[in-house]
Structure formats: structure tokens, C-alpha cells
Residue, then its C-alpha position, 0 to 999 in steps of 0.5 A: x500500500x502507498x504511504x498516500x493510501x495508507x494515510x487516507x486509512x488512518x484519517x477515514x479508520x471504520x473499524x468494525x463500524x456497521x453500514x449499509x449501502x443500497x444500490x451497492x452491487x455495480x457502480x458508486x454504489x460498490x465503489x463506497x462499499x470497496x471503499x468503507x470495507x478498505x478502511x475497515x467497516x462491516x459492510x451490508x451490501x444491498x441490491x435488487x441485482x442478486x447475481x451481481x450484488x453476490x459476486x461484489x460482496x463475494x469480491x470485497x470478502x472479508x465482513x461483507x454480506x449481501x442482501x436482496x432489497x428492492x426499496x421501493x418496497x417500504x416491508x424489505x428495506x424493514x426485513x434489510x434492517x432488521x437483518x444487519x441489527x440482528x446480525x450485528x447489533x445495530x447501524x452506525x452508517x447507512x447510504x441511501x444510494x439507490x437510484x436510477x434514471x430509466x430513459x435518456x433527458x431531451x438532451x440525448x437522442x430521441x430522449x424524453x422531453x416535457x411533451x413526451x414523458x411517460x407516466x410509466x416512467x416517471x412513477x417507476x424513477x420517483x418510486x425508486x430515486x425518491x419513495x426509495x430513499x424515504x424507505x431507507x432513511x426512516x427505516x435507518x433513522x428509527x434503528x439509530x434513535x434507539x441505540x443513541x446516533x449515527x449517520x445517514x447519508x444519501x446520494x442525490x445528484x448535480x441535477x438537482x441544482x442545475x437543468x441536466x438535458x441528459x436525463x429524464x425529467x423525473x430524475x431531477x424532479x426525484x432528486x431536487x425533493x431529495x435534497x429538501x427532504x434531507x434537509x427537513x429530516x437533517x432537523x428532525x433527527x439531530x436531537x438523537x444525536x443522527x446526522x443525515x447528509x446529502x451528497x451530489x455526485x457530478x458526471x462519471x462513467x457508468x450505466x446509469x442509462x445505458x452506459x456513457x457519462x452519467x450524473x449520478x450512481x449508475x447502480x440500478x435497484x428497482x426492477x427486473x427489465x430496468x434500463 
């Protein structure tokens, strides 16, 4: 290891910290969960994508283990956190990172614009990017008042501060009430000693939308037949 990287290790020391990361079996989504496992923490992987969510958990060894959620669904995000408190004790940490964009913005070839979105897709990426996160949140925040704190963190997106053609016109509605929901539950829960935070990743490579640069994580858990 580089005196760089192991330096980095020593500042961000999890050891034996407990987290979840949703959306985690491709894209930024295993890159935190590599990343927290690196420094140190016990790592719950979760995903709709069983066979690829298996095989990252399987890559990163160690403490890691793998959970099958899809979180629009509010009963298996519940079953998620009763696992990782019966497994482990309880959740220091959990991303909320699950979140996908479904069609291309009308910045894209034959991409959606205001006078063509579907009504399908638009209640299937709010369903995901913003119902989703809810799930994920109230359920960490209910564990984290328990056991007295903890951090929640959840990945919102550049677009939700900017106009971002590249995507469709429910991500950015999903992730600009994202951000203010973080906000407001930012201010409910930091009397218990939970801090929630927000971060906005910018453009990277992924298949958020099919491949190319994407806005945000490009790990996809919703359901089978997602694009």
C-alpha cells in the first residue's frame, strides 16, 4: 500500500463500524462499499441485482454480506434492517444510494422531453430515486434513535441544482425533493444525536442509462427489465 493510501486509512479508520449501502452491487454504489470495507467497516451490501450484488460482496470478502432489497418496497428495506441489527447489533452508517434514471433527458437522442414523458416512467424513477430513499432513511433513522446516533447519508445528484438535458425529467424532479427532504429530516433527527447528509455526485462513467457519462450512481435497484 502507498504511504498516500495508507494515510487516507488512518484519517477515514471504520473499524468494525456497521453500514449499509443500497444500490451497492455495480457502480458508486460498490465503489463506497470497496471503499468503507478498505478502511475497515462491516459492510451490508444491498441490491435488487442478486447475481451481481453476490459476486461484489463475494469480491470485497472479508465482513461483507449481501442482501436482496428492492426499496421501493417500504416491508424489505424493514426485513434489510432488521437483518444487519440482528446480525450485528445495530447501524452506525447507512447510504441511501439507490437510484436510477430509466430513459435518456431531451438532451440525448430521441430522449424524453416535457411533451413526451411517460407516466410509466416517471412513477417507476420517483418510486425508486425518491419513495426509495424515504424507505431507507426512516427505516435507518428509527434503528439509530434507539441505540443513541449515527449517520445517514444519501446520494442525490448535480441535477438537482442545475437543468441536466441528459436525463429524464423525473430524475431531477426525484432528486431536487431529495435534497429538501434531507434537509427537513437533517432537523428532525439531530436531537438523537443522527446526522443525515446529502451528497451530489457530478458526471462519471457508468450505466446509469445505458452506459456513457452519467450524473449520478449508475447502480440500478428497482426492477427486473430496468434500463
Amino acid at each position: 500500500m502507498s504511504e498516500p493510501a495508507a494515510a487516507l486509512l488512518d484519517l477515514f479508520d471504520l473499524t468494525d463500524k456497521r453500514i449499509v449501502v443500497t444500490g451497492a452491487a455495480v457502480g458508486l454504489g460498490f465503489k463506497m462499499a470497496e471503499i468503507l470495507s478498505a478502511c475497515g467497516a462491516r459492510v451490508t451490501l444491498a441490491d435488487i441485482d442478486e447475481s451481481r450484488l453476490a459476486a461484489s460482496a463475494e469480491k470485497l470478502g472479508g465482513d461483507a454480506r449481501a442482501f436482496v432489497c428492492d426499496v421501493r418496497d417500504e416491508a424489505q428495506v424493514q426485513a434489510l434492517f432488521d437483518d444487519v441489527v440482528a446480525a450485528q447489533g445495530g447501524v452506525d452508517v447507512a447510504f441511501a444510494n439507490a437510484g436510477l434514471a430509466a430513459v435518456p433527458g431531451f438532451g440525448a437522442e430521441n430522449g424524453q422531453n416535457l411533451a413526451n414523458i411517460d407516466r410509466r416512467d416517471w412513477d417507476h424513477v420517483l418510486s425508486v430515486n425518491l419513495t426509495g430513499a424515504m424507505h431507507t432513511m426512516r427505516a435507518a433513522a428509527a434503528v439509530m434513535r434507539k441505540q443513541g446516533g449515527g449517520r445517514i447519508v444519501v446520494t442525490a445528484s448535480t441535477a438537482a441544482f442545475r437543468p441536466e438535458p441528459l436525463v429524464c425529467y423525473g430524475y431531477i424532479a426525484a432528486k431536487g425533493a431529495l435534497v429538501q427532504m434531507v434537509r427537513h429530516a437533517a432537523l428532525d433527527n439531530a436531537p438523537y444525536n443522527v446526522l443525515v447528509n446529502a451528497i451530489a455526485p457530478g458526471p462519471f462513467y457508468g450505466t446509469m442509462i445505458g452506459g456513457g457519462v452519467t450524473r449520478t450512481r449508475p447502480t440500478r435497484c428497482a426492477t427486473p427489465g430496468r434500463t
